[in-house]
Each structure stands twice: as C-alpha cells, then as structure tokens.
C-alpha positions as CSV (number, residue, x, y, z in Angstrom):
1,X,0.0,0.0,0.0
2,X,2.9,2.3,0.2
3,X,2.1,4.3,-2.7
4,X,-1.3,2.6,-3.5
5,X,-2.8,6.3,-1.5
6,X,-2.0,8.0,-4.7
7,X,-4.4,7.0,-7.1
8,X,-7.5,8.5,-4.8
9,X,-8.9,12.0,-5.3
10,X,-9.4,13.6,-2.2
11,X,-12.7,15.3,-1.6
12,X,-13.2,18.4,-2.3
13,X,-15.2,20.7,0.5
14,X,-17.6,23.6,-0.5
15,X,-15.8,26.9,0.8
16,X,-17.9,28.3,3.3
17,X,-17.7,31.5,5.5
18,X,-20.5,31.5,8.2
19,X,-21.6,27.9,8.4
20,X,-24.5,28.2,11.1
21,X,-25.0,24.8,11.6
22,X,-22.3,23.6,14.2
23,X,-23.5,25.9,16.8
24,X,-27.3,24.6,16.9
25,X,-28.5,21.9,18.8
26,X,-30.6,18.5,18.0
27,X,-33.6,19.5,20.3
28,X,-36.3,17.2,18.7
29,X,-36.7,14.1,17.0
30,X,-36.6,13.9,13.1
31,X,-39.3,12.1,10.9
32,X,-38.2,8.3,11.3
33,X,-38.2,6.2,8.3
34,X,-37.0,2.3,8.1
35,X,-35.9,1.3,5.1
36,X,-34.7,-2.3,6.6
37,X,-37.0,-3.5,4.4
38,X,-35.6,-2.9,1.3
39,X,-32.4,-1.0,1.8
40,X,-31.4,-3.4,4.7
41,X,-33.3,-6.4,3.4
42,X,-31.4,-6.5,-0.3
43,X,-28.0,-6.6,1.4
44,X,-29.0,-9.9,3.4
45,X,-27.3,-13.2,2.3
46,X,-30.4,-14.8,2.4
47,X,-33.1,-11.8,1.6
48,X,-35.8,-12.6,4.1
49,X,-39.4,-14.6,3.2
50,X,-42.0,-13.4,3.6
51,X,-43.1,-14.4,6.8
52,X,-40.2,-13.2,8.3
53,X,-40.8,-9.9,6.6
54,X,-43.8,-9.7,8.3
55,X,-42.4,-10.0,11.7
56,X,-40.0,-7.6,11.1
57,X,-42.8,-4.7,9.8
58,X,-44.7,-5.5,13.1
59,X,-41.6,-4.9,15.1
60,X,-41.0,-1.9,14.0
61,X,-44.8,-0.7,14.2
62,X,-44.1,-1.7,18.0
63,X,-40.7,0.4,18.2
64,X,-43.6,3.6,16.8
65,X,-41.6,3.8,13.4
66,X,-44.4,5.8,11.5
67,X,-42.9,5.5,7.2
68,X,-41.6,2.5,6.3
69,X,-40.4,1.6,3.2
70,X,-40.9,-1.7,2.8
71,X,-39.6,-2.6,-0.9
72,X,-39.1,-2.2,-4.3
73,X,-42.2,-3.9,-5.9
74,X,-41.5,-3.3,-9.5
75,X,-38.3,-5.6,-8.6
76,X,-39.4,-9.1,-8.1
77,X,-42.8,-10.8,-7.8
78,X,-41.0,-11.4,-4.3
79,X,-40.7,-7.5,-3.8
80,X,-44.7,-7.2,-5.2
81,X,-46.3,-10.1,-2.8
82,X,-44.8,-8.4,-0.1
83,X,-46.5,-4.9,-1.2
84,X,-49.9,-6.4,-1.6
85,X,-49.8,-9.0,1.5
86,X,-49.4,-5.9,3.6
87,X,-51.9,-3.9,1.8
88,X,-54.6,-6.8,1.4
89,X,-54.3,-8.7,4.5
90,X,-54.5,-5.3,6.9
91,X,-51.3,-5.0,8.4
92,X,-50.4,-1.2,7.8
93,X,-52.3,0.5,10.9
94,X,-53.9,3.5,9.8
95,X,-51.5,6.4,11.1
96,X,-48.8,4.3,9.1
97,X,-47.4,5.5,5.9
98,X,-45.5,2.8,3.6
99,X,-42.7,3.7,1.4
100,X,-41.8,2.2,-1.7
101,X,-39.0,3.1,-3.9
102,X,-38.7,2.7,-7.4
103,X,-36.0,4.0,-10.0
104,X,-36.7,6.8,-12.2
105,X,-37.9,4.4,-15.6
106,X,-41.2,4.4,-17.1
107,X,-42.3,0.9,-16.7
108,X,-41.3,0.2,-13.3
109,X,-42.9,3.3,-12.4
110,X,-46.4,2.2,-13.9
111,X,-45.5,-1.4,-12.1
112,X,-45.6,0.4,-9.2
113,X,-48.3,2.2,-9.4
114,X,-50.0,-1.1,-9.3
115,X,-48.7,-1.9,-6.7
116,X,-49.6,0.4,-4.6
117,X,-53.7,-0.1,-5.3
118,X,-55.7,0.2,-2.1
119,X,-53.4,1.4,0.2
120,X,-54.4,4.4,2.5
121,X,-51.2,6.4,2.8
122,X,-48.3,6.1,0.3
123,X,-45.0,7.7,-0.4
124,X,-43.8,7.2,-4.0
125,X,-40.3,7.0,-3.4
126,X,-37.7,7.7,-7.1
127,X,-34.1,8.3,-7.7
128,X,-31.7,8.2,-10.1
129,X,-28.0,9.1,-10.2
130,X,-26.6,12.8,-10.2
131,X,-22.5,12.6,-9.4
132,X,-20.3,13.3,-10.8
133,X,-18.6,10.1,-11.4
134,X,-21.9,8.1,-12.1
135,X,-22.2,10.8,-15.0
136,X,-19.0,10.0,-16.4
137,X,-18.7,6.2,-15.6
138,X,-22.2,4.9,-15.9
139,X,-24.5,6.9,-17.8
140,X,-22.3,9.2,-19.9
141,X,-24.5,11.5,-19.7
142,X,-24.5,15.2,-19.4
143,X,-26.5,17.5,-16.9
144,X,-29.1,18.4,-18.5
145,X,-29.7,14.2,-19.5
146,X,-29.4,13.3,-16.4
147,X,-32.3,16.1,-15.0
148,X,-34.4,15.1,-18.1
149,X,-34.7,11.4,-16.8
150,X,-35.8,12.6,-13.0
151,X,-37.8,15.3,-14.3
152,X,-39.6,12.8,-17.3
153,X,-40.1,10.1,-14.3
154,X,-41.8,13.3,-11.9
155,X,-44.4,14.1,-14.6
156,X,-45.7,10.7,-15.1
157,X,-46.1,10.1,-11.5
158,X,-47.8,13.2,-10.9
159,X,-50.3,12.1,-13.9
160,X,-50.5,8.7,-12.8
161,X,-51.2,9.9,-9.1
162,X,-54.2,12.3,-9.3
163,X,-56.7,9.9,-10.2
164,X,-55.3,7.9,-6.5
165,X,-55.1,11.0,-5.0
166,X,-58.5,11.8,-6.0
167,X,-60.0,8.8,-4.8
168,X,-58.7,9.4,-1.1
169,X,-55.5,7.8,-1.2
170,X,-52.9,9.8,1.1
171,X,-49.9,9.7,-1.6
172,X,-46.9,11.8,-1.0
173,X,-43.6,12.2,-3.0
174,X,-40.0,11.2,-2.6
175,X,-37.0,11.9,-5.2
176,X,-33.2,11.0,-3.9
177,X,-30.4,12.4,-6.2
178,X,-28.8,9.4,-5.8
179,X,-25.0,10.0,-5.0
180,X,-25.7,13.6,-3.8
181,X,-22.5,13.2,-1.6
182,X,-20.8,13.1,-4.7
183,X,-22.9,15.6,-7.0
184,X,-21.8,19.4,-6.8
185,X,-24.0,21.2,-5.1
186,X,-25.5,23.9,-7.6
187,X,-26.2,21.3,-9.2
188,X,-28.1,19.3,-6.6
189,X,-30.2,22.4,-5.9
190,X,-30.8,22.6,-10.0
191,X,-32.4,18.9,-10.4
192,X,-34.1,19.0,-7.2
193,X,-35.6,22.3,-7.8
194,X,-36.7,20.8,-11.2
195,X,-38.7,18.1,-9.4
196,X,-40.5,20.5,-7.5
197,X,-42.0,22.2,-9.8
198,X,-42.9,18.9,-11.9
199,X,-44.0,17.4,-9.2
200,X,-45.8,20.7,-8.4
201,X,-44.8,20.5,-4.9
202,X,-46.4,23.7,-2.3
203,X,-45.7,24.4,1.0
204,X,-49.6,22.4,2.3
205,X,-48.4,19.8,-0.3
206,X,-44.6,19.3,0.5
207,X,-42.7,16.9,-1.7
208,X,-39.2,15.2,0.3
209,X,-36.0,15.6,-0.9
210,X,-33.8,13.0,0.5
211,X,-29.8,13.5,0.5
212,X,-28.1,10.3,0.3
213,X,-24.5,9.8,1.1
214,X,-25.1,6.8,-1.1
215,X,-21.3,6.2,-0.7
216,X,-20.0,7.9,2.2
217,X,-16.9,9.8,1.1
218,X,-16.2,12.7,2.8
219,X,-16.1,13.7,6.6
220,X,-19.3,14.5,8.6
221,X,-18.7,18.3,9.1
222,X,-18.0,18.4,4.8
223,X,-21.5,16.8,4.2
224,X,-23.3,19.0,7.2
225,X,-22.0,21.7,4.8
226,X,-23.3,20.4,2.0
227,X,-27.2,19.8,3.6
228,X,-26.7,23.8,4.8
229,X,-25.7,24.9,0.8
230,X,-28.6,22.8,-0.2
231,X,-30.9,24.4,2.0
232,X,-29.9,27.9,2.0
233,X,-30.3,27.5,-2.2
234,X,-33.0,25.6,-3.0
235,X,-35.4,28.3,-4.3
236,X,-38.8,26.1,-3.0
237,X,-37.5,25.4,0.8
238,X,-40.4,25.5,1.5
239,X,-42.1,23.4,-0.1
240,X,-39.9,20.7,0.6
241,X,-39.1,17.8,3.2
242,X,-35.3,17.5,4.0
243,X,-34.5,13.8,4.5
244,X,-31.1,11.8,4.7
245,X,-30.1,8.5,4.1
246,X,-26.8,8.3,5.2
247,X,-24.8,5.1,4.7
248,X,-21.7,3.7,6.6
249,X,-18.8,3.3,4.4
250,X,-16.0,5.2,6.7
251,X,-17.5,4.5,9.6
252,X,-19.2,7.8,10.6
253,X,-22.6,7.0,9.5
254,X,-24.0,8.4,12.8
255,X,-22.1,11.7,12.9
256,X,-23.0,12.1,9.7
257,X,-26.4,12.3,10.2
258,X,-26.1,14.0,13.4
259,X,-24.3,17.0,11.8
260,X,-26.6,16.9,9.1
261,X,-29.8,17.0,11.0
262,X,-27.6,20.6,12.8
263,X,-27.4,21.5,9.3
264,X,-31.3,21.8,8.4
265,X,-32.2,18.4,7.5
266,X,-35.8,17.4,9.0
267,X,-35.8,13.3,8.3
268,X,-33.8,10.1,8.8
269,X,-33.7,6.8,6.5
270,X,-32.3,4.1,8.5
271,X,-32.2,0.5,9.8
272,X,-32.3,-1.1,12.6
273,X,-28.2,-2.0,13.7
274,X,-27.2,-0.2,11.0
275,X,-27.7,-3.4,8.3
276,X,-27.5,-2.4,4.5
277,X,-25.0,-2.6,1.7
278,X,-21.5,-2.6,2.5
279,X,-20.8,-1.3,6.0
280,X,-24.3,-0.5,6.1
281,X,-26.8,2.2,6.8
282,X,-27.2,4.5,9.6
283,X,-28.4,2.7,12.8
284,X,-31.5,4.1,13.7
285,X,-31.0,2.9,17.4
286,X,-27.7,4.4,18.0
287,X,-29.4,7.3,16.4
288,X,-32.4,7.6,18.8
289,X,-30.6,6.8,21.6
290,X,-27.8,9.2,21.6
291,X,-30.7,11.4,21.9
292,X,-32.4,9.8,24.7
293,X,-28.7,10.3,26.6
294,X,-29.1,14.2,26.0
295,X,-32.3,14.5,27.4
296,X,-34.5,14.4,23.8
297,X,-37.4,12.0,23.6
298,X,-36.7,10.5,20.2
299,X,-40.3,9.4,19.7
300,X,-39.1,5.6,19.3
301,X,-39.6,3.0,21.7
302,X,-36.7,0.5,22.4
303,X,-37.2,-0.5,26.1
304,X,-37.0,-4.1,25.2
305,X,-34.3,-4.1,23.3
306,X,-32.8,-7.7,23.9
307,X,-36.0,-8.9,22.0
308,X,-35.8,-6.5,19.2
309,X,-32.3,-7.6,18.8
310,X,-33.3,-11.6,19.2
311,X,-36.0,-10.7,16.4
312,X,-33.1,-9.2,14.1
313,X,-30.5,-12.0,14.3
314,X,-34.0,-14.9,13.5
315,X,-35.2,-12.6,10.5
316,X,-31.5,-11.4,9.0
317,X,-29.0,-14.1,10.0
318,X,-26.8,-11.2,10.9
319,X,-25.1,-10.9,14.3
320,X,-25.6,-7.8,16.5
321,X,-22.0,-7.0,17.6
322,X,-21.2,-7.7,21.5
323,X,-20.2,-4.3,21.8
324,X,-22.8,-2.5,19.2
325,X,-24.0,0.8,20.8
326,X,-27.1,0.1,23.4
327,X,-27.8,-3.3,21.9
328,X,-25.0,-5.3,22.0
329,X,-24.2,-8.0,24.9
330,X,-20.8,-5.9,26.2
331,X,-21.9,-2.0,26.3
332,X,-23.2,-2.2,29.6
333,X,-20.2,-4.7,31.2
334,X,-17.4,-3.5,32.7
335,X,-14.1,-5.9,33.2
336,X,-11.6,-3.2,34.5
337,X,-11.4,-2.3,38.2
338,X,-11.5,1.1,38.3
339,X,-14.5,1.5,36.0
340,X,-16.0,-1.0,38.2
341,X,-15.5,0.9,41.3
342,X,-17.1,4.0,39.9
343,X,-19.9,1.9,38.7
344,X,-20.7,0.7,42.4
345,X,-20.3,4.1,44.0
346,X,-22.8,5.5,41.2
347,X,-25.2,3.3,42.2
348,X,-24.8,4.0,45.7
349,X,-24.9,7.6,45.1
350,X,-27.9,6.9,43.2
351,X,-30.0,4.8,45.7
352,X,-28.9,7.6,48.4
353,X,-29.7,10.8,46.5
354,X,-32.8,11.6,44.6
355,X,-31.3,14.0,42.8
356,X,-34.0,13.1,39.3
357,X,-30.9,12.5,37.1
358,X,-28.7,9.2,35.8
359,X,-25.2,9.9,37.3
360,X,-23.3,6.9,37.1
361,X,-19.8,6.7,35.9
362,X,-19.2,4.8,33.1
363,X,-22.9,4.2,31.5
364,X,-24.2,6.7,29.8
365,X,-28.1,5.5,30.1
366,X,-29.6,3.4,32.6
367,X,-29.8,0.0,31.1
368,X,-33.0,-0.8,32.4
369,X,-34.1,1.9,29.8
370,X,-33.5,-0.6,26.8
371,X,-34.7,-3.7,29.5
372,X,-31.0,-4.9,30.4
373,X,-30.7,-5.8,33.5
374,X,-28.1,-4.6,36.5
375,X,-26.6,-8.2,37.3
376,X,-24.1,-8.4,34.1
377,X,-22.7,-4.9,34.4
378,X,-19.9,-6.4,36.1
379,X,-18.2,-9.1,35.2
380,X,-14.6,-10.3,36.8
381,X,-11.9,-11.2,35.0
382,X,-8.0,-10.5,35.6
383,X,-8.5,-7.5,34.8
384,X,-11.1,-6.4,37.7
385,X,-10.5,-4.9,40.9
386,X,-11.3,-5.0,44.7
387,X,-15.0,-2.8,44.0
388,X,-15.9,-5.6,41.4
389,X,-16.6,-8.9,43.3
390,X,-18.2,-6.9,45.8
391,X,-20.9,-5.5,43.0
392,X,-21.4,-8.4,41.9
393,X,-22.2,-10.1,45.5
394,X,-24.5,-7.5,46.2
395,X,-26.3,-6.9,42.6
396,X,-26.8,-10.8,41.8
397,X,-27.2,-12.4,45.6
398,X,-27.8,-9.4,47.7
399,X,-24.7,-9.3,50.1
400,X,-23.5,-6.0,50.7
401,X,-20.2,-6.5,51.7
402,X,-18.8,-3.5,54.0
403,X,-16.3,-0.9,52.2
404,X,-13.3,-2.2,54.5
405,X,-13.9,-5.8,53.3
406,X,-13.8,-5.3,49.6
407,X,-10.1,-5.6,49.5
408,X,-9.8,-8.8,51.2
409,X,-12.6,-10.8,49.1
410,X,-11.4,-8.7,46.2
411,X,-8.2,-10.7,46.5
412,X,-9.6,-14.1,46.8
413,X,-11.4,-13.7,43.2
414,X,-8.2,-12.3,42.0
415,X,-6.1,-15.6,42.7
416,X,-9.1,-17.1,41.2
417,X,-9.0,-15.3,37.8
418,X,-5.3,-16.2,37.8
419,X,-5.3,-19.6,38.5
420,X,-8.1,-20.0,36.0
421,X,-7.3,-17.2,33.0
422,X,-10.6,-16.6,32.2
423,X,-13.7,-14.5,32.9
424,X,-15.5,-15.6,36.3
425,X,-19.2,-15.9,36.3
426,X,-21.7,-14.8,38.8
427,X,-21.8,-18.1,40.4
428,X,-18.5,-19.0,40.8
429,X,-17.8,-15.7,42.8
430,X,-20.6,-16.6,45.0
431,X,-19.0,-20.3,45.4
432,X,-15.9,-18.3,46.3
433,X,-17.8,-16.2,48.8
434,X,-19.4,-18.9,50.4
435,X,-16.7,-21.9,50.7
436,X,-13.9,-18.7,52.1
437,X,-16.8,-17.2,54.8
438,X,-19.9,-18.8,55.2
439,X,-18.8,-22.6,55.2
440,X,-15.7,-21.3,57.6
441,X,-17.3,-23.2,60.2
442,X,-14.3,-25.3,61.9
443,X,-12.1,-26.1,63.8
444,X,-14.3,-23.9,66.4
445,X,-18.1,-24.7,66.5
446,X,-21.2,-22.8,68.5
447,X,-23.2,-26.4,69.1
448,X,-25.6,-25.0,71.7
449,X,-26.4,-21.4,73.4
450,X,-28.8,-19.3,75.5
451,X,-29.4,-15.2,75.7
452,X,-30.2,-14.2,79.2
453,X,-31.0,-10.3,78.9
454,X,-33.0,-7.6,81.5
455,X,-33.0,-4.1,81.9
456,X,-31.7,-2.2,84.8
457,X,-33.0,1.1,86.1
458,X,-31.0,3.5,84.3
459,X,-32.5,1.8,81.0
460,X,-29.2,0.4,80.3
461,X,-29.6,-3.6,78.5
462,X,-27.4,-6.6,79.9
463,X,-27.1,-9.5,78.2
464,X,-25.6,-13.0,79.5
465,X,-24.6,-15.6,77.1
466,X,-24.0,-18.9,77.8
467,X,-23.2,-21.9,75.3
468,X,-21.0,-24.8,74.2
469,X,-18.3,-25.3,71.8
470,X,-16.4,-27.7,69.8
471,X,-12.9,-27.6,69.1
472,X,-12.2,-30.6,66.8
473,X,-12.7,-33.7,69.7
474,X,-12.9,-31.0,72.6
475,X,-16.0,-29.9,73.7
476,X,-16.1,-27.3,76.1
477,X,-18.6,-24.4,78.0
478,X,-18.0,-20.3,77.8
479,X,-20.0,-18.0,79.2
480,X,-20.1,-14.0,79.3
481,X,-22.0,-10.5,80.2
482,X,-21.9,-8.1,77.8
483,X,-24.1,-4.8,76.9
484,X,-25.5,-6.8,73.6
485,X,-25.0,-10.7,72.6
486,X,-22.3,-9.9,70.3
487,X,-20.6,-8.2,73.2
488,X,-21.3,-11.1,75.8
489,X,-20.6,-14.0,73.0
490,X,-17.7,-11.4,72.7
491,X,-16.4,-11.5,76.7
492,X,-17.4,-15.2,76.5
493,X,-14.3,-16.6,74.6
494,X,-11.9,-14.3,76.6
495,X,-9.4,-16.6,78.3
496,X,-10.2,-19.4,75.4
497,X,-7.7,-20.2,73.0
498,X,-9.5,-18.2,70.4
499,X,-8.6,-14.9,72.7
500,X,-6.4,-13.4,70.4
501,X,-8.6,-10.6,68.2
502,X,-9.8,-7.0,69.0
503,X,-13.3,-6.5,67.9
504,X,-13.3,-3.7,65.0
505,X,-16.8,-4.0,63.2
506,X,-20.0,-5.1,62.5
507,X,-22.6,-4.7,59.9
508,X,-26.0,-6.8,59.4
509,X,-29.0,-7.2,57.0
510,X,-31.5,-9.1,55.3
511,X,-30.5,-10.9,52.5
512,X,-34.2,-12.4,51.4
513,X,-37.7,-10.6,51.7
514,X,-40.5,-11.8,53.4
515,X,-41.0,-14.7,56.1
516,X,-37.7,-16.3,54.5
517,X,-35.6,-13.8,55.3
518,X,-32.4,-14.2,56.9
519,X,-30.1,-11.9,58.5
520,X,-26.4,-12.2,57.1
521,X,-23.8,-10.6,59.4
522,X,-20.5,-9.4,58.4
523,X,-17.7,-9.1,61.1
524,X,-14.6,-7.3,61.1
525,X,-11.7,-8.7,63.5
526,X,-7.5,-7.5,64.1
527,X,-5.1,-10.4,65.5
528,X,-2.3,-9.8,67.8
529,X,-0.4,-8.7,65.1
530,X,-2.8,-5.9,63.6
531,X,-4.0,-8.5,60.6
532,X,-7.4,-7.6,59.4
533,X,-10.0,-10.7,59.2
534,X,-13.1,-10.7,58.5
535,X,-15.8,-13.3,59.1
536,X,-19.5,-13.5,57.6
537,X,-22.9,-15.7,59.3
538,X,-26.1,-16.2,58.3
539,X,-29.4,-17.4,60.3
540,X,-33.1,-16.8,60.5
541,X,-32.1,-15.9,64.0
542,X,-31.1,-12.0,64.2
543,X,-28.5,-12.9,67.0
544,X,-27.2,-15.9,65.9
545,X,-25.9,-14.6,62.6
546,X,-23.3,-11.9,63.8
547,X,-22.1,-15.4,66.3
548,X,-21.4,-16.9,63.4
549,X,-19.4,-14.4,61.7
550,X,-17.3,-14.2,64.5
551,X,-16.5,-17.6,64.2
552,X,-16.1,-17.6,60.7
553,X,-13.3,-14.9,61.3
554,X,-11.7,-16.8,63.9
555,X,-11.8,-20.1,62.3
556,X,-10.2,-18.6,58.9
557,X,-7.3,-16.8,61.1
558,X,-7.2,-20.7,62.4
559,X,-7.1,-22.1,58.9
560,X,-4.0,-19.2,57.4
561,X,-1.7,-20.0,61.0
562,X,-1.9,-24.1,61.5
C-alpha cells in the first residue's frame, strides 16, 4: 500500500464563511423512516421470506416507526407479494405511511403504481444518479440528460397519481439524487428544484428531498456543509421535506447524520443496527438513543431491546455486535477495576440521593431503559479490581459486603481469575464467597447457646450468654455478660484459645424478603499482630448470625496460622 494512497482524489469541501450549523443543537426528533425493508433487506445473504418480513414490519410498528419503506415492488414478484400481503391482509395500521422506492424508468414506475392499489397512505419514493462520477462512468451523460430522466419520471407520477389521490389515497412524494454526496451542489439544488416544480410540490403539499450519502466519502462536518448549501439554495425550501439517508462506508454513518440533522435536514432513512449494503446504513438505534442520553425523547420506543435484537439476528441471519452501541451484549459490562468501582459508587450515590438525574460513571443510560438488567454490568476477570466482586455479591445475591472488606474478598477472586485465566461468572464468585466465609465453620463450633437479657433502672440492657463449643474432639462451655449478645458472645471466649482478636466492626441485614428472610452478618476482627479478618454468618435468628461471623473470622485466622 505504500504508494497505492496515490491513485484516490481527495474530496473536495464547498468553501464556506459563516456555516450556522455547528453551533445549533438537536432538540427534537426527526421524521423516522426504516428502510430495513428494502435497503437493509437487499443486502441480506439470504433476503428474508416473507413471513419473516412480516415480523419484522410489526416490530417496528411496536418500536412507533411511522414511514416505512418496505420494498421495491417493480423488482421481483418477491418484492410485489410483499406490497400487496401488507396492503390486502391489513397489516399497515392507519396512522402508518409505507414507502416504496422505485427508479426513475417508465415501466417500473407504472409497475408500481399497481402496486400500490388500495393502500391508504403512500409515499412514492424515485431516484436516479446525479454525481459526478456516475455521470461519467455509468450513464455518460451530461446535466441536463441526467435532469431530463428525474424530471420525465416526476411528470408521469404526478399524472399517474391524481386519479389515487383523487379517490382518497394519502400519496406523498420522494426523489433521492442518488450519490448527492458526490454531485456538486449547484447542481443538486438545480435537479431538485426541477422536481419541485414537476412534481408541483407547495408548502400544504410538500414533496421530500432525500440527501443520500449513497457512498459515504467525505467527513461529517464536509456533508453538514453540503445539507446547509442545499438548503440555504434551494429556491422552493419551503415546499420541501429534507431527508437523509446516510450510509456507513468510513464508519461515521451516525455523525453524519447527526451534523446533518444541525445542518437543516428534518428526516432520517435508517435501519435497525445499522444493516444495508457494505458497511451499512445509519443505525437508527444508536441514532435515537444518543438522543435519549441528551435529554431528547426521540419518539421511538426500544425498552426491550434484547427482544428486538433476538428478532433481528431470526429474521437477517446477521449478528448484532457484543459491543454494538445500546444493543450489544458488552456495552453495559465492565471488566476493569477502576470502571467497576465507579460503577458501584454510582449506584450507591444513586439509591442515596434523589437527585431526578442518571449519574453513574461509566454508563451513559440506565440500562433498564432498553430492558437490560443490573446483574451483568460487572463481570470479573483478571483484569477487575477489589470494587468488582463486591458489586457483583451485592447486585446478583444481595450481600452487601462492607467498604473495609472489599479488598480482602477482592483478593480471593483475583487468585481465582489467575489460576483459571478466564472470565469468572456470577456463580463462581458466589461459590468463592461462600466456601472462604460462610462454610468457615471449623475447627471452632457454637453447638448450643442461650441469651439471658434484662434491663436495669437507668435503661441500660445486659445480656448474658451462655453456650458450648467444639474444638475438633474437645467440647467445652464459655460464658459472658456483655451490653448486647455480640458483646457477651464477645467477653465469652476471653481466656479461650481463640482470645487473640480485638473486635473492630460489625454490619447486618437481610438478604431475602419476606417470612424467609435471613439476617447475614459481616464481622470485622484485628489479630495480635494488627492483621485484618473478616468473618460472615447467616441465620433466620437475628442474633445468631453476627455469632457466626465471629466464628467464621476466627476459624479462617485458624485455617492461614496451622
């Protein structure tokens, strides 16, 4: 490739002095048209039948996408059953408009036309080519050829319309300069303005112009200039719709769009993921829900998203990417340890503020607003850190391990995701949490107890415990008074050989709902030599649990010294 570079014309901008558009704002949602259809549908290995079609039009009904254009019926009997199935068997609710696109040619035109019978509201979509290297490669043709042929095919389907129109058929127009990425601009204004007027378009009667980057080949700010050249020449603004199609081919479908919608433009042709010829079209959901992140409500609903997705991958036998904007399986997982620890203190910010606003480092929505769920937004692998394991404990099982204890269990999945070299699921950190703290239940054993407690005059609680314990073969009594069972339990294995920790912390709570319920107790313990261990218990019993954390700090000491 060295020199290979050489042989490619670089893009020439349109000199502009007071572009307007990058200081505007995207405050609203555009007109929403899928063209998965055809656009998306003619790019498939295997185009989809028709039943799967079918799904795929009710899916997006469900999402609230209003115009769809949902073929090119003067293509393929295929392309025509699907036109008619829709309009005879009542699919196409009545605030619906279908699309369908047809090239700028006499008999496909009339083809069309047929159609399109019975229908209740219609956009006749046409193109044909305007660049400037279609001109000279494909059609050798000069301007004014190439306006004949768009302005030839706007006459007959105005003709051909009226007597539809006339009969109460809603039938709007669309013509695409195909290429206009690539057509100079004057002259862009010149054929479009020409289809205006043949198509007698008026501001109550608009007729849409859509702007394809047909083959993306310049940078998003150069086309945003282009859309605000159009615009500011067109002589008939306002009698037209501004629409884009904007397709994928260096990768900056979205921005493109973005900056052109900044730049005037009013509509959006798109597909779902982005699917359609070569690197694809614009992906309407990344689209609509980079808006939904600044506050706009982009009039689409995608709260389920993991079944719109599911519906996608059955109908197209394409693959959704794991790390796809919104949709894919990835975007909302984090694997290193310091986005994981802001994760976890975002949502504990969250659930102790009501502050009205999503403020969580790391995710720029809440994935519950596209129906993801919390539990896989951490995942451990070597990669994770000490906040991690801890979110993952609390968001999948409930335990909510004390700040000073993250470290320490944080560890234990480390040496885990070491030894093993791969990802840890859910259940396996749970496995590890339970087999290093709950199950620490020997060599020392609470096998029977009592509470004794009264009140004395001052108000003040005293509690005597009294209970026996195993040690391997030994079995043996304790006793002890204390202000609170942990504090007698506490005073009660002074003098044993357990007596060598200073009591540091202690933190309870429920870990079920309702009558099942049990209180899980998290202890935190210093040895002789200033070691931190910590020890966790469970039990229906409120007072038992925190008993057996203690021993489950004191047994795991045991089980790092013998």
């Amino acid at each position: 490739m060295k020199q290979a570079f050489e042989k490619y014309i670089p893009f020439q901008p349109i000199p502009m002095a007071n572009r307007k558009w990058p200081d505007r704002q995207i405050k609203k949602a555009p007109v929403w048209c899928s063209v998965d259809l055809r656009d998306g549908n003619q790019a498939l290995v295997d185009p989809m039948n028709l039943q799967e079609k079918l799904e795929y039009f009710h899916t997006l009904l469900d999402i609230g996408v209003k115009e769809i254009e949902i073929g090119f019926p003067s293509a393929s009997e295929t392309e025509y059953e699907i036109c008619r199935e829709l309009i005879d068997g009542g699919h196409i609710p009545d605030d619906v408009t279908i699309q369908v696109l047809v090239q700028a040619r006499e008999h496909l035109i009339k083809k069309t036309f047929e159609a399109i019978q019975g229908a209740k509201n219609v956009i006749l979509h046409f193109y044909n080519s305007t660049s400037t290297l279609q001109r000279k490669v494909v059609f050798h043709s000069d301007m004014a050829g190439i306006t004949k042929i768009a302005t030839d095919a706007a006459d007959l389907i105005y003709e051909m319309s009226q007597p539809m129109i006339e009969a109460g058929m809603n039938l709007r127009f669309e013509y695409s300069p195909e290429s206009f990425m690539g057509t100079e601009m004057d002259y862009a204004v010149e054929i479009c303005q020409a289809v205006l007027e043949h198509l007698h378009a008026t501001p109550e009667r608009k007729v849409i112009l859509n702007l394809p980057s047909t083959v993306e080949n310049c940078m998003p700010n150069y086309f945003a200039d282009e859309i605000e050249y159009f615009i500011e020449k067109l002589p008939s603004r306002d009698c037209a719709i501004i629409s884009l199609h904007p397709h994928n081919d260096r990768g900056c479908g979205v921005a493109t769009a973005e900056m052109g919608l900044l730049a005037g433009a009013e509509r959006i042709e798109a597909t779902l993921f982005g699917n359609g010829e070569r690197t694809g079209n614009v992906d309407i959901v990344t689209l609509a829900m980079n808006m939904w992140t600044q506050g706009v409500d982009p009039e689409l609903d995608f709260s389920d998203i993991n079944r719109i997705r599911d519906m996608y991958e059955r109908t197209t036998k394409m693959k959704v990417g794991e790390r796809q904007p919104y949709a894919g399986e990835l975007v909302f997982t984090a694997f290193s340890g310091s986005h994981q620890d802001a994760i976890n203190k975002g949502t504990q910010w969250m659930a102790q503020h009501d502050s009205g606003y999503w403020e969580v480092p790391y995710l720029p929505i809440d994935p519950a607003d596209v129906g993801r769920q919390y539990e896989p937004i951490i995942r451990i692998n070597s990669q994770s850190g000490k906040g991690g394991a801890a979110f993952v404990m609390q968001h999948s099982f409930g335990f909510d391990l004390p700040k000073a204890m993250h470290p320490e269990f944080g560890h234990i999945v480390q040496v885990e995701t070491d030894r093993v070299g791969t990802e840890l699921k859910a259940e396996r950190i749970y496995e590890l949490f339970k087999t290093n703290y709950i199950d620490a239940v020997k060599p020392y054993e609470l096998v029977s107890h009592s509470f004794a407690e009264y009140t004395d005059a001052e108000g003040h609680s005293h509690v005597t415990f009294g209970g026996t314990m195993r040690h391997k073969e030994t079995v043996f009594q304790i006793q002890g008074a204390g202000n609170g069972p942990i504090d007698a339990f506490f005073n009660a294995i002074h003098g044993q050989k357990m007596d060598h920790f200073t009591f540091v912390d202690y933190k309870e709570h429920a870990i079920k709902s309702g009558s099942d319920s049990q209180a899980v107790a998290y202890i935190h313990l210093k040895d002789e030599n200033g070691q931190d261990w910590f020890g966790v218990g469970m039990s229906h019993n409120i007072n038992l649990a925190p008993l057996k954390g203690i021993l489950s700090a004191i047994n795991r000491w045991y089980r790092a010294n013998h």
